[in-house]
C-alpha positions as CSV (number, residue, x, y, z in Angstrom):
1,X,137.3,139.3,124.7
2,X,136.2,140.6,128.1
3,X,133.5,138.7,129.9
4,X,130.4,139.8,130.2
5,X,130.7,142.3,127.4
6,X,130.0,142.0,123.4
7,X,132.7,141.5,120.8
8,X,132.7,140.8,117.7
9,X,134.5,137.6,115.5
10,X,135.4,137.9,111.3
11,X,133.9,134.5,110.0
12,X,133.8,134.0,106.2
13,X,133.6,137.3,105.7
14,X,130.5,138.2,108.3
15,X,131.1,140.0,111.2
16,X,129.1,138.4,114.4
17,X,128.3,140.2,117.6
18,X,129.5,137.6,120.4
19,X,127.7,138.6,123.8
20,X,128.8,136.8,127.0
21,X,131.3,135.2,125.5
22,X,132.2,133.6,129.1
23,X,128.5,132.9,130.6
24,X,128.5,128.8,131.2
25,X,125.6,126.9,128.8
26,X,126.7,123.7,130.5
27,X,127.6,124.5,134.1
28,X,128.5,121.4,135.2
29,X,130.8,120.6,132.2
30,X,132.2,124.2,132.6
31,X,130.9,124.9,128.7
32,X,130.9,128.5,128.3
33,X,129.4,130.3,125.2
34,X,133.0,130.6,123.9
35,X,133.6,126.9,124.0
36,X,130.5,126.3,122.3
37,X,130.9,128.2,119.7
38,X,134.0,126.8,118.9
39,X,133.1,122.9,118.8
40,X,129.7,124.4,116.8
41,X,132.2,125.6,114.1
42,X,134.4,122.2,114.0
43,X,131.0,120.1,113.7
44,X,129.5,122.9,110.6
45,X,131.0,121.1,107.9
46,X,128.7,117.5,109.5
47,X,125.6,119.8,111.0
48,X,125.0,122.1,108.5
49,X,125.1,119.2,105.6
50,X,121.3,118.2,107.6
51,X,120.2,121.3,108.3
52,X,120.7,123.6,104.6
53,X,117.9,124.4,102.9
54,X,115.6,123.5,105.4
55,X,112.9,125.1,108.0
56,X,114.8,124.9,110.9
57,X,113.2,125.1,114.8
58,X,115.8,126.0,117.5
59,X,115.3,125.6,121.5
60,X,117.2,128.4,122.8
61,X,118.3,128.0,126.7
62,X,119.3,131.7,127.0
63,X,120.8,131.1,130.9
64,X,122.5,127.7,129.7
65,X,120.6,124.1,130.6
66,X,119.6,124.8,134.1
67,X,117.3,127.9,133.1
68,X,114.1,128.4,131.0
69,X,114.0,127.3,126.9
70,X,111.8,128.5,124.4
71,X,111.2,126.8,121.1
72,X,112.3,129.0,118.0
73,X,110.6,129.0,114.7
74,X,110.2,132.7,113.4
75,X,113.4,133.9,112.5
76,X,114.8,136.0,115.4
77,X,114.8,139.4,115.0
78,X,116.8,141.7,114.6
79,X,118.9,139.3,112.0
80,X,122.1,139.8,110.4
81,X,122.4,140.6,106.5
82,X,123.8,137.1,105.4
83,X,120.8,134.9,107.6
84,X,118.4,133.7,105.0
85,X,115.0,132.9,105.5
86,X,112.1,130.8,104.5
87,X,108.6,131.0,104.4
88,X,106.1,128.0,105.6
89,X,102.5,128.4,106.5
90,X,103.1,132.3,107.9
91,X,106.2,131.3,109.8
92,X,109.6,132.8,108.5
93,X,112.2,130.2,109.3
94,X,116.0,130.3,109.4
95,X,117.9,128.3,106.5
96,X,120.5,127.3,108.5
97,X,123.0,127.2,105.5
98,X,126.2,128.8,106.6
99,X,128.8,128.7,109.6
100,X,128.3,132.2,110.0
101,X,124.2,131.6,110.6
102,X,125.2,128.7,112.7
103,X,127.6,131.0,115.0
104,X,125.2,133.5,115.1
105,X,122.0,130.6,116.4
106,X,125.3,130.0,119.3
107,X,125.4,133.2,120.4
108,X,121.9,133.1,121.0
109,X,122.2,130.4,122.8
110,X,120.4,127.7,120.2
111,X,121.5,124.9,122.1
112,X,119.4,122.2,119.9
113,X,118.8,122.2,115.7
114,X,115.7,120.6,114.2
115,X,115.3,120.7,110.7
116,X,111.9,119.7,108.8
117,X,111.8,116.6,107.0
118,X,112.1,118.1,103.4
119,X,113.7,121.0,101.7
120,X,112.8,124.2,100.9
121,X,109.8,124.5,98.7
122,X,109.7,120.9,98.0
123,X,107.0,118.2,99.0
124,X,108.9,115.1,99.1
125,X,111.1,113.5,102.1
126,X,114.4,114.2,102.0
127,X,115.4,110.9,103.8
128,X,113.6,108.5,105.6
129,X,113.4,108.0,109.2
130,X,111.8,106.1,112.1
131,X,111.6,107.3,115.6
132,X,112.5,104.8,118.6
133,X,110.7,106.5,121.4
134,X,111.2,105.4,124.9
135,X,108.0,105.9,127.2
136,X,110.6,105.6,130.6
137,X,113.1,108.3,130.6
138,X,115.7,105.2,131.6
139,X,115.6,102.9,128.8
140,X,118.1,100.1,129.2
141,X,116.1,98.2,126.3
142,X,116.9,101.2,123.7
143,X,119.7,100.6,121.7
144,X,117.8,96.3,121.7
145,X,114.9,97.9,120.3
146,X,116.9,99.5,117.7
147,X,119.0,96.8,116.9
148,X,115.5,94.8,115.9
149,X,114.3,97.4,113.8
150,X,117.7,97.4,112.1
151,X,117.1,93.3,112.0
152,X,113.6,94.2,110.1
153,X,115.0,96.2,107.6
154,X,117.8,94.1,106.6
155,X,115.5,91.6,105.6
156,X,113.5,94.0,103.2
157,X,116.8,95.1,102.2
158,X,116.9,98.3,103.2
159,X,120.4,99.7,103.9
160,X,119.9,102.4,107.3
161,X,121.8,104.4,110.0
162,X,121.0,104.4,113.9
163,X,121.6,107.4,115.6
164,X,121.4,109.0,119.1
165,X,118.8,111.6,119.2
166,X,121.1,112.7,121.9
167,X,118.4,112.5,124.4
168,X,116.5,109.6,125.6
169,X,115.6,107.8,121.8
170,X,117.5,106.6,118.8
171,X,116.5,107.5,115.2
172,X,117.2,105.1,112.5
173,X,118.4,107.1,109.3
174,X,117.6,105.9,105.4
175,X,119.0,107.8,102.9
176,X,116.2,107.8,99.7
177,X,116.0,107.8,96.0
178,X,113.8,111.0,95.5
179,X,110.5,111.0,94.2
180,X,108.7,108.9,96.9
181,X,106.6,110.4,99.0
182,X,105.5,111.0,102.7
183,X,102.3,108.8,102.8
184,X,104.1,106.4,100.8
185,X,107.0,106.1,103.5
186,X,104.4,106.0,106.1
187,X,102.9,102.5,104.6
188,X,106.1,101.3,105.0
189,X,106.6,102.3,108.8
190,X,103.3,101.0,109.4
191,X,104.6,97.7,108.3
192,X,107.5,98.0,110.1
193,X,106.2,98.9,113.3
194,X,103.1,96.9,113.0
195,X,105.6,93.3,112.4
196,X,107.4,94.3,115.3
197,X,104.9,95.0,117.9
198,X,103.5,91.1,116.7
199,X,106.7,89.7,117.0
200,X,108.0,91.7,120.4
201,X,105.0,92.5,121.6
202,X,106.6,92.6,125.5
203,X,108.7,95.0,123.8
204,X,107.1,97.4,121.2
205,X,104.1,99.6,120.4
206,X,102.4,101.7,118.2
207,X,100.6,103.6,120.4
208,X,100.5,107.5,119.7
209,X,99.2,108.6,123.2
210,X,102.2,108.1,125.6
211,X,99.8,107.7,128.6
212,X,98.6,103.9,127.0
213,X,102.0,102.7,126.3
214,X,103.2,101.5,129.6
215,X,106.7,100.7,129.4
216,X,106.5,99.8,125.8
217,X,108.6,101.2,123.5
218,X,106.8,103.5,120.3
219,X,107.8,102.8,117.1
220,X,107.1,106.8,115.9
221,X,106.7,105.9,112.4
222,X,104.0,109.1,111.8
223,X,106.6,112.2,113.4
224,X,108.6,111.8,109.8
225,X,106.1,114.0,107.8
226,X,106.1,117.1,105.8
227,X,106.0,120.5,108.6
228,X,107.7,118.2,110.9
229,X,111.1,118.1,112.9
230,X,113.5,116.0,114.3
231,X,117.0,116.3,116.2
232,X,119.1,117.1,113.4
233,X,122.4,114.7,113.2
234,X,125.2,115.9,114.9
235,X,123.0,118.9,117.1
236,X,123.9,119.2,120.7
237,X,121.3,118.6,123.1
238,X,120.4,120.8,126.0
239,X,121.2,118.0,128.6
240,X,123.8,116.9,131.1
241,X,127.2,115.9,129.7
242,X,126.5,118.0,126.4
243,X,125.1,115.0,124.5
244,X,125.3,115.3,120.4
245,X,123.2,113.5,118.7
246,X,125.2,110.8,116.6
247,X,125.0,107.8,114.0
248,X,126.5,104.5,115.0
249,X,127.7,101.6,113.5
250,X,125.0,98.2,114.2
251,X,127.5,96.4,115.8
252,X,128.0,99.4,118.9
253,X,124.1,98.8,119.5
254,X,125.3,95.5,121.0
255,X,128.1,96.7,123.1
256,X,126.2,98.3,125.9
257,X,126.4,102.2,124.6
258,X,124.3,104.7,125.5
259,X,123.3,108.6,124.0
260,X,125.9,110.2,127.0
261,X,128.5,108.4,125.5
262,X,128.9,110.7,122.6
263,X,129.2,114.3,123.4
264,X,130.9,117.8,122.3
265,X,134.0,116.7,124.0
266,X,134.5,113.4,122.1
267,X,132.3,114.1,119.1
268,X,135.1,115.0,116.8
269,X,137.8,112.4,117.1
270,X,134.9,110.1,116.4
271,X,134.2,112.0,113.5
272,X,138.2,111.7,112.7
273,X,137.9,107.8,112.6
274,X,134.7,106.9,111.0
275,X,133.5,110.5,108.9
276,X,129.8,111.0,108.3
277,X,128.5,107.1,108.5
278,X,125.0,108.4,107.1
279,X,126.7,109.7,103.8
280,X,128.4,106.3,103.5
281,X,124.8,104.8,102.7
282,X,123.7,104.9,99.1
283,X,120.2,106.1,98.9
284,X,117.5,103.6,98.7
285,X,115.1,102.8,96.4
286,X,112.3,101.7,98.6
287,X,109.7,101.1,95.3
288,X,110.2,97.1,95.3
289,X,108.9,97.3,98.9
290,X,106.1,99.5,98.2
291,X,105.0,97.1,95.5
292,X,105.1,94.1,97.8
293,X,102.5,95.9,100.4
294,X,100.6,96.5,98.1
């Protein structure tokens, strides 16, 4: 394919119009649009798994990481034949269900995937997850902080997943039984983040208004909510060293690793060795807990 010009790729039966095939979204890392379309295709089978059936918000960087963004909710237009949509509250969203949606979100440069908390046309959570939100963009506390909310809910017996958000925070992951709900999940965060700022209080807040933290770190227990988004697992993020966000194993909290260690150039042979370590949870029935707050 020329550079600079449009071409066109055959996947799964859908033809895709590929435009600047060679422009650089990653300058520094020499990622061109080419490249990143082809590591968005080998991580599909992981991405798309948390992002199907979902209202999904993009941030398109249209001139790569070192020009403007633009969040993405309405369904950009014009669209393909095979992209499916969604409607939520007036806004048509993609349901980002299919490699051939996902190459065609590349080639407009979606550098970053956020699905909603919840599927299509349903009101209840489709996992379970706390936000670790640093209030200094150099965190060197971050992947403690983690490892203590981990601590926390190993004693309530709750089996979880940290992950990278690929930027600044980590996410910890709980795969659920279905039926319980939002404001249910929300007592339990509370809890959570409410024992933790008590017992590390040099360490932890609950603070929503990042201006009154300090250098505390925010439990984000209210973000996971129905309408709401997070950094989907394994999404690149539109940041130097082409960060993806990724779950890790409790014990590599401890050795000293950070978000830019795991990126589209490694992402995959880690993905050879240890496979999806979300789906490896069993989903939690988080009742018993419930009971005992109340």
């Amino acid at each position: 394919m020329p550079p600079s010009k449009k071409g066109t790729i055959n996947v799964d039966g859908q033809e895709i119009t590929i435009s600047n095939p060679d422009k650089f979204l990653w300058p520094e890392e020499k990622i061109t649009k080419a490249d990143f379309l082809t590591k968005l295709a080998a991580l599909s089978p992981y991405l798309l798994k948390y992002c199907s059936n979902r209202y999904l918000t993009t941030i398109r960087w249209p001139n790569g990481i070192d020009g403007k963004s633009f969040y993405q909710k309405n369904c950009p237009d014009p669209k393909p034949d095979f992209v499916r949509t969604a409607v939520l509250e007036s806004i048509e969203y993609v349901n980002l269900d299919s490699l051939p949606t996902l190459l065609w979100l590349g080639n407009l440069a979606c550098l970053e995937f956020h699905p909603s908390f919840h599927y299509i046309n349903d009101l209840l959570p489709a996992e379970w997850v706390i936000d670790i939100d640093p209030s200094l963009e150099e965190e060197p506390r971050i992947m403690e902080a983690a490892y203590l909310v981990g601590e926390v809910l190993d004693g309530l017996r709750i089996q979880a997943v940290p992950k990278t958000s690929g930027a600044t925070g980590v996410q910890i992951y709980v795969p659920i039984e279905r039926g319980i709900t939002f404001d249910e999940l929300r007592k339990i965060g509370q809890f959570v983040g409410e024992y933790l700022v008590k017992t590390h209080p040099n360490l932890f807040t609950i603070e929503r208004l990042k201006k009154n933290r300090g250098d505390l770190i925010y439990i984000d227990y209210l973000q996971h909510y129905y309408g709401k988004t997070l950094s989907a697992p394994y999404t690149t993020r539109a940041r130097p060293k082409a960060p993806v966000s990724t779950p890790l194993k409790w014990e590599e909290l401890k050795m000293g690793v950070t978000a830019r260690d795991f990126h589209l150039f490694n992402i995959g042979e880690r993905l050879k060795t240890y496979g999806d370590l979300i789906e490896q949870v069993p989903k939690q029935n988080l009742y018993p807990i419930l009971e005992h707050l109340k």
